[in-house]
LUMMARRO-793234 format. One line per field, with one value per residue: x, z, y of N, C-alpha, C in turn. Coordinates in pm, whole numbers. Each point is the difference from the previous one (the first is absolute). Last residue first. Layout:
<vofis>
n.px X;...
n.pz Z;...
n.py Y;...
ca.px X;...
ca.pz Z;...
ca.py Y;...
c.px X;...
c.pz Z;...
c.py Y;...
</vofis>
This chain:
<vofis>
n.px -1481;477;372;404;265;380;378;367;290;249;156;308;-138;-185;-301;-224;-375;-211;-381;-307;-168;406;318;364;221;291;184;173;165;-80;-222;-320;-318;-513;-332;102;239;272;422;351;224;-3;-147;-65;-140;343;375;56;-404;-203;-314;-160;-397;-427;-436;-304;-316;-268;-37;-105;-89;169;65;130;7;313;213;405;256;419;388;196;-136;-231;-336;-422;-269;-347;-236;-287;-227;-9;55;205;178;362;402;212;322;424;208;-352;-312;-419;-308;-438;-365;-314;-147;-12;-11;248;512;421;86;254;409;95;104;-85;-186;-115;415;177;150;240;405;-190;-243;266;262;-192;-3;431;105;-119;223;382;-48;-86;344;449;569;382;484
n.pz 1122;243;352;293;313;95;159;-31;20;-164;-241;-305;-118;21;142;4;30;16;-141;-31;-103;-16;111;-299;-64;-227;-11;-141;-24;-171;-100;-21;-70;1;-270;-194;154;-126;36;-89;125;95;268;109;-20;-283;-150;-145;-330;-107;-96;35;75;218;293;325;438;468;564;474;247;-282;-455;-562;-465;-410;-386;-347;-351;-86;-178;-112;-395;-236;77;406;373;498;454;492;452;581;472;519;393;273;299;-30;-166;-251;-203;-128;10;-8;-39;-91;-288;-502;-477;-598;-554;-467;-122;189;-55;-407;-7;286;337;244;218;-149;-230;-437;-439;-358;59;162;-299;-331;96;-183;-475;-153;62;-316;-400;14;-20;-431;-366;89;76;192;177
n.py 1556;-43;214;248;427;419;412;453;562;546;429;-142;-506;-514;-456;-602;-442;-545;-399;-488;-461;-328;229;354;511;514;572;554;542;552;571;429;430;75;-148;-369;-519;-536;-456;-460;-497;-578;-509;-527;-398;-289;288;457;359;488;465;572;458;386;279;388;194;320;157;75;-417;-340;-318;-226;-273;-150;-311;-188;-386;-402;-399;-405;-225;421;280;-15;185;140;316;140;283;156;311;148;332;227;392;509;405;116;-356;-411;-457;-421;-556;-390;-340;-185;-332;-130;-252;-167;-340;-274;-499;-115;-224;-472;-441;-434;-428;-467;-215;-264;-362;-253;-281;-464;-273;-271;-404;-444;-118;-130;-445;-340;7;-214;-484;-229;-68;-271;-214;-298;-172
ca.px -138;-77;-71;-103;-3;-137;-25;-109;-22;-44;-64;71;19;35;21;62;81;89;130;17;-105;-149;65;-144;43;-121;88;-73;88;93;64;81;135;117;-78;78;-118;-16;-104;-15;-6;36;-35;52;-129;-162;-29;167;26;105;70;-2;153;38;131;-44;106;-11;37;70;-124;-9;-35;-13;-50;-82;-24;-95;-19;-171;-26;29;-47;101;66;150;-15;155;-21;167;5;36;-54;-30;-56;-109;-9;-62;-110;-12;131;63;51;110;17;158;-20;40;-4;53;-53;-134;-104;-67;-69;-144;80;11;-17;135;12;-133;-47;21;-35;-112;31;115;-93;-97;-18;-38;-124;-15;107;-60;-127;14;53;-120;-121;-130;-104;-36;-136
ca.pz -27;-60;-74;-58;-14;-36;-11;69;-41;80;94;77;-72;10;-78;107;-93;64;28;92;-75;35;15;62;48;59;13;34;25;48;-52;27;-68;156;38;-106;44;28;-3;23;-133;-9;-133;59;132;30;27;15;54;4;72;-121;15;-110;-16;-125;-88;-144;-185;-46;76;129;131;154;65;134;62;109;36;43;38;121;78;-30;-115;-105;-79;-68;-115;-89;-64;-132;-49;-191;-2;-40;-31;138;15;36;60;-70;76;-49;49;46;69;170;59;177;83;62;-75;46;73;-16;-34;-189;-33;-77;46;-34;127;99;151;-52;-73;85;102;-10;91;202;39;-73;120;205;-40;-40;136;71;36;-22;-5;-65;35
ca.py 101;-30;-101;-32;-124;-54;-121;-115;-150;-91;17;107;122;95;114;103;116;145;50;125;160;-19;-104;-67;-146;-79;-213;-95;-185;-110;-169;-65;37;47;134;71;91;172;112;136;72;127;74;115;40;-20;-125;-68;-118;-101;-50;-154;-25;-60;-30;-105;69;-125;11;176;50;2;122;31;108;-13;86;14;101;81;122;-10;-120;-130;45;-48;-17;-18;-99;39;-100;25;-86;43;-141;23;-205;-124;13;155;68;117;133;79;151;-24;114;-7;88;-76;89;1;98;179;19;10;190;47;141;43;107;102;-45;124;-4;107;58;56;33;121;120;14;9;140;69;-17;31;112;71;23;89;-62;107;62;39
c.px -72;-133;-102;-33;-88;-28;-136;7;-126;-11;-63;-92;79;60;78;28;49;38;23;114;31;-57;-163;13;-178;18;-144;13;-133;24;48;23;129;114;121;-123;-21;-155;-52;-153;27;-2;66;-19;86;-28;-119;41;132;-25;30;94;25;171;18;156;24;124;-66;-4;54;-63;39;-23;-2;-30;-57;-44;-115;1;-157;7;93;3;76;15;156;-17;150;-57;73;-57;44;-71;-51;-38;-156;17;-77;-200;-35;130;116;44;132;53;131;85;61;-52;65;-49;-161;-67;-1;-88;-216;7;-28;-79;125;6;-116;-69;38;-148;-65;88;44;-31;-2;116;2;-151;-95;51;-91;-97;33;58;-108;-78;-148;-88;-74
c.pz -59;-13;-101;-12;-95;3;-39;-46;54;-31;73;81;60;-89;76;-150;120;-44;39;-56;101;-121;62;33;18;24;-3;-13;26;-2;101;-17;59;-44;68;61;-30;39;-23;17;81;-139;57;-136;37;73;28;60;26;84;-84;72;-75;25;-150;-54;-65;-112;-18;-127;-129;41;100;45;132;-32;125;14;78;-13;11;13;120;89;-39;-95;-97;-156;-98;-116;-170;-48;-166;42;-167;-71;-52;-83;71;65;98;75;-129;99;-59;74;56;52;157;69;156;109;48;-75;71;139;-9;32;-155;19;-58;98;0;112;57;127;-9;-77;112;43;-52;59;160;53;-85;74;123;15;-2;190;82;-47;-45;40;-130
c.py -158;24;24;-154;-49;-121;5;-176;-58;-179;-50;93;65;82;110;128;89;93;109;69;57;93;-35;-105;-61;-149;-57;-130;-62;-70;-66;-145;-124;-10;48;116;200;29;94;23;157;107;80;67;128;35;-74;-148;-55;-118;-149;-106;-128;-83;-92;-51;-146;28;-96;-34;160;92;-15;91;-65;128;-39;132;20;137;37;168;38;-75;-81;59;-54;-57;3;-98;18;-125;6;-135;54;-169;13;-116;-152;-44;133;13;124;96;64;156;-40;152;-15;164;-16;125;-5;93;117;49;58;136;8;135;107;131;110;8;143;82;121;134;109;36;160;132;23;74;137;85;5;88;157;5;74;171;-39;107;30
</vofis>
């Protein structure tokens, strides 16, 4: 069999393409930095199921750690959270919380999917859910 160059050269070109090719629906670590808002609810341990509102802003630090804040209310608190979260797979994040008026820390997961994501949270005084989007 010979070998031909330029066949080489042909195979190699056609399957550049194919290689270098990402599917225009790829995640980036990028797409949770920014603004997001929305509404979700907390229940305490020691106290009623309560409807929050919040808006969070995220901010890259390294190409897979965020740092975050929110302000959230509800009808009784306002209160001002901070925490840093881990990219553990595309569109999944885990991290910590604080919330340093009420003296309490926790687990926070965030998942996106689309411009919608889910931040679930808990503490030793309680858990909630949130749903956001894109400010």
């Amino acid at each position: 069999m010979r070998w031909f160059p330029g066949r080489a050269l042909l195979r190699i070109a056609l399957l550049a393409p194919m290689v270098t090719l990402a599917p225009s629906n790829a995640f980036s670590a990028t797409a949770l930095a920014g603004e997001w808002s929305g509404e979700g609810t907390v229940t305490q341990n020691e106290g009623p199921t309560e409807k929050i509102r919040c808006r969070v802003s995220y901010k890259q630090e390294t190409s897979k750690v965020f740092g975050v804040i929110a302000q959230c209310a509800s009808t009784s608190k306002k209160m001002k959270q901070t925490g840093e979260l881990l990219e553990v797979r595309p569109g999944v994040y885990t991290g910590e919380f604080n919330i340093a008026q009420y003296d309490v820390s926790g687990r926070v997961r965030v998942v996106i999917e689309g411009e919608i994501q889910t931040v679930t949270f808990k503490s030793p005084r309680g858990e909630g859910e949130v749903t956001l989007t894109r400010r």
